[in-house]
N, C-alpha and C positions, 0 to 999 in steps of 0.2 A: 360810527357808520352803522346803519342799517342794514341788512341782510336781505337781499331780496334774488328769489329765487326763480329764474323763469323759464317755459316748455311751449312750443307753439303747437298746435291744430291744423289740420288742413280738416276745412268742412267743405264737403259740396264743392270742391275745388275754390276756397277761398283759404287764403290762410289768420289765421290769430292768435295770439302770442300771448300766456296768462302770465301774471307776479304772482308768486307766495311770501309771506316770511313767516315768520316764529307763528304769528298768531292766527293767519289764516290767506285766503286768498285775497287778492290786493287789487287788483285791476284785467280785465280782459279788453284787448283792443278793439278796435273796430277791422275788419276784414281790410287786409293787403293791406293795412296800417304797420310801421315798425312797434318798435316794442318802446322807442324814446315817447310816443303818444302819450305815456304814463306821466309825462312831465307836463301834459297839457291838464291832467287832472290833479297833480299834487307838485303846484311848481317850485314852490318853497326844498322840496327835497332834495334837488338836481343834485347838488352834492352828497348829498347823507347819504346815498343810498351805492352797496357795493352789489354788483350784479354776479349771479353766479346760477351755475348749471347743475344740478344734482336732481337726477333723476329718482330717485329715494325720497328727496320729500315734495314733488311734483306728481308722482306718478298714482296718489290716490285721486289728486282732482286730475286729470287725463282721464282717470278710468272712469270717472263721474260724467266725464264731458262724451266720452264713448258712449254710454249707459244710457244718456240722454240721445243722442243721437242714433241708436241702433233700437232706438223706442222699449229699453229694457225699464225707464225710469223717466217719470214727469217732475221729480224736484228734487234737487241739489242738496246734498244734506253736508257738503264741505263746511267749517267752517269761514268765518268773513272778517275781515281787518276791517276797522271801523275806525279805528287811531286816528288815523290823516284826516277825517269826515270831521271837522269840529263846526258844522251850521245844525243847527238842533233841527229845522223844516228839515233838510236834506234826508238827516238819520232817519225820521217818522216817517219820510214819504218811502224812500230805502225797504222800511222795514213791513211796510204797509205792502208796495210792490211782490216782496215774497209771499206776500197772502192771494194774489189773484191766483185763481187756478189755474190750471193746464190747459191749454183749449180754448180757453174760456179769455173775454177783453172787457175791458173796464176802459170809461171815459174818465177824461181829465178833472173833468168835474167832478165824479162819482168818486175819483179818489182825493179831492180836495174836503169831501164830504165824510170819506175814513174817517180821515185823519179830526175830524173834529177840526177843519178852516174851510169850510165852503165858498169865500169870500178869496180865497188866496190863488184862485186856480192857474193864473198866470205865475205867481212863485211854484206854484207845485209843477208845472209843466217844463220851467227853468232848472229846478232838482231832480224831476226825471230824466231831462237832456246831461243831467250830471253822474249820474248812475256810470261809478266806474269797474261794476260787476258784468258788463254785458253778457248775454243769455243766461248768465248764473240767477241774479235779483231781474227780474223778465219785463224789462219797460217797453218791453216789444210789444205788450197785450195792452198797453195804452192807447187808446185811438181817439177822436175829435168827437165835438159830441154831434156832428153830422153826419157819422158812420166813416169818414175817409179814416186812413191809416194816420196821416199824418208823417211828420221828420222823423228822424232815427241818425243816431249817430252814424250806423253802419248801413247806412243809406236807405232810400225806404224801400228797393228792390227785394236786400237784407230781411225787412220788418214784413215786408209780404210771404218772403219765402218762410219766416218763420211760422207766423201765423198759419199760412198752409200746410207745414210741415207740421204741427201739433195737430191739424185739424184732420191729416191723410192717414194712411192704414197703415200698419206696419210693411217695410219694404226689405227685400231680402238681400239688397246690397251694402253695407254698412257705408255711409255716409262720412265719416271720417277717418282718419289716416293718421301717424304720427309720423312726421317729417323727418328726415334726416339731417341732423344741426350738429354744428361739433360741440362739443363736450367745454368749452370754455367761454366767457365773459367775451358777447362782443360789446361792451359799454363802451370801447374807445374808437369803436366802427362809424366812419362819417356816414354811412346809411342806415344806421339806427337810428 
């Protein structure tokens, strides 16, 4: 069994639920998503994987996701589980996405052209919709190459507000919140 550790967020009055294990952060949901979404990205694990609650080794990414959200910090320096990612496109475009800047957007094209496959932009826009780091690896700063935003897992409401939110001033209410959850495994919870 795998070890996987999880903490939820409330941003801007949305909620999202991150996994850690051993090796790094693992998955971030899409808003008002449960935490079982994680099986829509690594489905083969349903079983392996034991869910548990320990704020000790969650609570450096928390502080990270505060940091980013209280506009104290533009990129995540957590480490990232890459283990379950076995499509080699996925890993490059993954790893390619933490290079866009802050603020700053990239087309689908522009990053099929990173990566060294400019020809592939429909696989590269299928590996970005697969990005199971959301706001961490930023596929929010991807957009069409006609200037729209485009889809977003976490809807494109989600991908506007971010974008906006990277692009606005420092705000002096802090934007998110850590929820009050209880302290154990709800893995056996029918609304997870």
């Amino acid at each position: 069994m795998k070890k996987i550790y999880w903490e939820s967020v409330e941003i801007n009055h949305q909620v999202f639920y991150f996994t850690v294990t051993d090796k790094g952060l693992n998955f971030v949901s899409s808003p008002h998503r449960h935490i079982s979404e994680i099986f829509d990205f690594y489905p083969k694990n349903r079983y392996q994987y034991q869910f548990m609650y320990d704020e000790d080794v969650t609570n450096s990414y928390l502080e990270e996701f505060k940091e980013y959200f209280d506009k104290k910090r533009r990129d995540f320096d957590v480490p990232l589980d890459f283990s379950d990612i076995h499509n080699e496109l996925e890993r490059q475009v993954l790893t390619a996405l933490g290079k866009v800047p802050y603020g700053k957007t990239i087309t689908y094209k522009e990053l099929a052209e990173s990566i060294g496959r400019p020809k592939a932009i429909r696989a590269v826009a299928s590996a970005v919709a697969k990005n199971p780091f959301l706001i961490v690896v930023p596929c929010h700063r991807v957009i069409r190459s006609n200037g729209e935003i485009g889809d977003y897992r976490g809807g494109s409401e989600t991908k506007k507000a971010l974008l906006e939110f990277e692009k606005a001033p420092f705000e002096k209410e802090p934007l998110i919140k850590k929820l009050p959850l209880p302290r154990f495994s709800q893995l056996g919870k029918p609304d997870l």
